[in-house]
N, C-alpha and C positions, 0 to 999 in steps of 0.2 A: 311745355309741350305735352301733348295729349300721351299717356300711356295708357296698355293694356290691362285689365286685372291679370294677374298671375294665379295659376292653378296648380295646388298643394298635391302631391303624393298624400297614400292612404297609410296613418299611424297605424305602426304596429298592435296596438291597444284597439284597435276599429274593425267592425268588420266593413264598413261602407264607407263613405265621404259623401253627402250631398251641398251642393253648393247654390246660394244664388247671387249668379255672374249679372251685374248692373257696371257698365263701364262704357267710354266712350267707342269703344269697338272692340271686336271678340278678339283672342290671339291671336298676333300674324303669324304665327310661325309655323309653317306644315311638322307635320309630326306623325309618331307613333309611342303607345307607351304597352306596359304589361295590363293594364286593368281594362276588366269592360268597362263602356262607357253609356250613358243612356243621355242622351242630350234634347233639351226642347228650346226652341224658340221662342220666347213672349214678344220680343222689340229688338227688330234687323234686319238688312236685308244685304244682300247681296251675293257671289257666289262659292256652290259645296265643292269639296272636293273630296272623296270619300276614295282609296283604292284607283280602281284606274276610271272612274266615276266623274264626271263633272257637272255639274247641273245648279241653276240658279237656287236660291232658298229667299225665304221672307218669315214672315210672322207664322208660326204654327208649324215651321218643319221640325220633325222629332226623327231621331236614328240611335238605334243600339251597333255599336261598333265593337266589334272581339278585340282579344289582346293583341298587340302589333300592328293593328290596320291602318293603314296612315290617315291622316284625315287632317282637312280644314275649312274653317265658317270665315271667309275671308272677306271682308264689308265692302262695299263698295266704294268708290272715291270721295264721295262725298263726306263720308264719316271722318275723315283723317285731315278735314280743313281744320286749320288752328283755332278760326273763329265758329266752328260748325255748333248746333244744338242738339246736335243730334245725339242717339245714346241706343245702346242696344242692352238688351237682358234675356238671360238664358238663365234654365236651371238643367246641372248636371250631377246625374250621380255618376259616382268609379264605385267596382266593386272587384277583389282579384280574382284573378284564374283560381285560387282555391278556396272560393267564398263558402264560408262553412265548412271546411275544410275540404271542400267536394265529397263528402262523404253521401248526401242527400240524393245528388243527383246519381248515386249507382242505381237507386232503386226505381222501383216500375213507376210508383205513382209521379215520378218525376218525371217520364221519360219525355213526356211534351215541351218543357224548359229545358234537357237537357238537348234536345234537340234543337230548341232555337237558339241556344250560346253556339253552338256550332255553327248554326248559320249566319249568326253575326262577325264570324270570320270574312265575309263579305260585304257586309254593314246590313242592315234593315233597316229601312224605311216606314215608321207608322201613321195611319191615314184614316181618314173619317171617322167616324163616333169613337172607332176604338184612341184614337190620337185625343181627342175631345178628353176621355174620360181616363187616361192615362196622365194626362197632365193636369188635371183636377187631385188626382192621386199624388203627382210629386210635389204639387202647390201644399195640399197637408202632410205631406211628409215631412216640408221644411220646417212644420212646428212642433214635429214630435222629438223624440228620445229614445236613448237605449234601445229595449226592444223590438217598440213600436216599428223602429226605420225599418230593423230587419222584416217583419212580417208586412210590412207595406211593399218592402220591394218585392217579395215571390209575390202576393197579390198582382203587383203590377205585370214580373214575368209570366205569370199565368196568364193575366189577361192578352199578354201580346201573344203570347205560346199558343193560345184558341183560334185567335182572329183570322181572318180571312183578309183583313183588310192591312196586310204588308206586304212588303217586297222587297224582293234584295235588289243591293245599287251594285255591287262593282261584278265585273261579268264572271259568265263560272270558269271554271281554273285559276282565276285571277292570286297569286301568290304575291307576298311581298319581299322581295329579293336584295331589297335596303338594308345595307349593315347601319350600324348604329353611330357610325365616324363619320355619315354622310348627310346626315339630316342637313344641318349647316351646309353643306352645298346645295340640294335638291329646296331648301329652304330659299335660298337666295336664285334660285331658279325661277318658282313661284312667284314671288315676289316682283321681282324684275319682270315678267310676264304680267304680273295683275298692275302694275304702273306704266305699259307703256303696249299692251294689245291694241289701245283703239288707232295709235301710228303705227310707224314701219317697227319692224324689231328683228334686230340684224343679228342673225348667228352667230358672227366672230363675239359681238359683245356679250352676249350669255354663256358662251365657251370663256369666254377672256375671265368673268365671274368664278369658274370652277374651277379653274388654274389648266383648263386641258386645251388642244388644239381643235380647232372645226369637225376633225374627220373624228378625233377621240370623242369630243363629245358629243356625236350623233351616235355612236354608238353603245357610249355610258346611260344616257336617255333612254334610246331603247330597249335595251337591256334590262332598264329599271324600272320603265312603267307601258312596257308592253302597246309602244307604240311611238314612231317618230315626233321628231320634236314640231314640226311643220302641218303634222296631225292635230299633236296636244295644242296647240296654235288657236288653229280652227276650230278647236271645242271648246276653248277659253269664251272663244269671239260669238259663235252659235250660240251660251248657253246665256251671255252678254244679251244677246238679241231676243233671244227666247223672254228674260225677262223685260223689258222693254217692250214687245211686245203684250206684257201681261199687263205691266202698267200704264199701257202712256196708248193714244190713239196717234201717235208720230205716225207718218207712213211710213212705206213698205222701204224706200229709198233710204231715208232718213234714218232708219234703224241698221241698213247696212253700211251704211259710211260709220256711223257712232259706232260700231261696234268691230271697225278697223278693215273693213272691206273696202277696196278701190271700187269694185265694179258691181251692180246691182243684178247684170248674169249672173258671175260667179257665187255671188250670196245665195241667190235663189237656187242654183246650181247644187250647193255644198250643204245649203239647210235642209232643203229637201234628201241629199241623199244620208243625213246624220237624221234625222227623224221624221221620213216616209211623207212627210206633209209642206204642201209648199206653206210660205208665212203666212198669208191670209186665211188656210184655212186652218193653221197652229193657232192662231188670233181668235178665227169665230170659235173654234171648239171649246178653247179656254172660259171665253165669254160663255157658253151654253155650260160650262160644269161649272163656272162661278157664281152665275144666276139660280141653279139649282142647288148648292153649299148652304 
């Protein structure tokens, strides 16, 4: 059976950890840890979940994530066939909340980096040339040493600290209110949601998962990720659709039934009011910024 690479904590003797993740699909397991994280895409696809964030990814998506921010690169179905060929790779660095002792970051010439760890408390998004040239920089960091690593990664946080060309994913106020005994449940929430969104998916059974009652666990959900479960649902199934849309010229029908919708109203209905654009014209636009990439 197909396993995940596992991903090491930072030795005490380290100031970083850079990793390059080659495995048959990224971690399943939603999560949060104490390190930042800088993660890039080489070979994968399927959907982010970043904070209260959900949105398709593929080859090239890059994000710096603060400490505690939950996050997952969760592959799509296809990846997890027994017989499948498929295979994804990423490269990640961790580095901790007191990288260089945070001594660096008090002072002025820092204040540009230290401003964007802050905002990675939200996750950040990086994109165009700066993404291009960001990940040319972690691709030689995996061959360097000692020093090198350190002075490549402020290079890198510099370069993302200037650009223009980021954004933050999870929305503002967005807090992470998960204690640390819950992962394992909010884990197996996921989970069951990314195996069975494109059918029906009956509340008692993902209550029945967390050991809580119907009424309890709508209320544990929301509480935790700042928005009903019937909601998180339908951003699962949108961000499903959004990518399908990106790849495939299926039609307009055919993407809301695969992506768990009964009715081609209601798709059109709920895509458009989650991102402003009904699907054909989320389709042509796409089309018009992939042709000019």
């Amino acid at each position: 059976m197909k396993k995940p690479l596992k991903k090491s904590r930072i030795p005490n003797t380290n100031a970083l950890v850079i990793k390059d993740l080659v495995a048959p699909f990224f971690d399943v397991n939603w999560h949060f840890h104490s390190e930042y994280q800088l993660f890039t895409v080489l070979e994968g696809k399927g959907t982010r979940f970043v904070g209260d964030s959900i949105k398709p990814f593929r080859e090239g998506d890059m994000v710096l994530t603060g400490p505690n921010l939950p996050h997952l690169w969760r592959n799509d179905k296809a990846y997890f066939q027994p017989k499948s060929d498929l295979f994804t790779r990423g490269i990640v660095i961790y580095f901790p909340k007191s990288f260089l002792n945070d001594s660096i970051f008090r002072f002025e010439e820092f204040e540009d980096i230290a401003l964007l760890l802050e905002q990675s408390n939200y996750g950040v998004e990086i994109r165009g040339e700066t993404n291009h040239m960001v990940q040319n920089l972690m691709l030689e960091m995996l061959e360097q040493k000692g020093s090198g690593q350190v002075i490549r990664l402020l290079q890198i946080l510099q370069l993302i600290a200037s650009s223009d060309q980021v954004e933050l994913i999870a929305n503002p106020g967005y807090i992470n209110s998960h204690k640390e005994s819950e992962r394992d449940r909010m884990g197996k929430v996921h989970d069951y949601v990314m195996n069975h969104f494109q059918g029906k998916v009956s509340l008692k059974e993902v209550a029945d998962l967390t050991n809580l009652s119907d009424s309890a666990f709508s209320r544990f959900f929301k509480a935790r990720m700042n928005r009903s479960f019937s909601d998180f649902l339908t951003e699962v199934r949108i961000a499903h659709a959004c990518k399908l849309l990106h790849e495939s010229d299926t039609n307009i029908s055919e993407v809301a039934f695969a992506s768990g919708f009964h009715t081609l109203s209601n798709f059109n209905r709920l895509f458009l009011k989650r991102t402003n654009k009904t699907p054909l014209e989320y389709r042509k636009e796409h089309q018009r910024n992939f042709s000019r990439a």
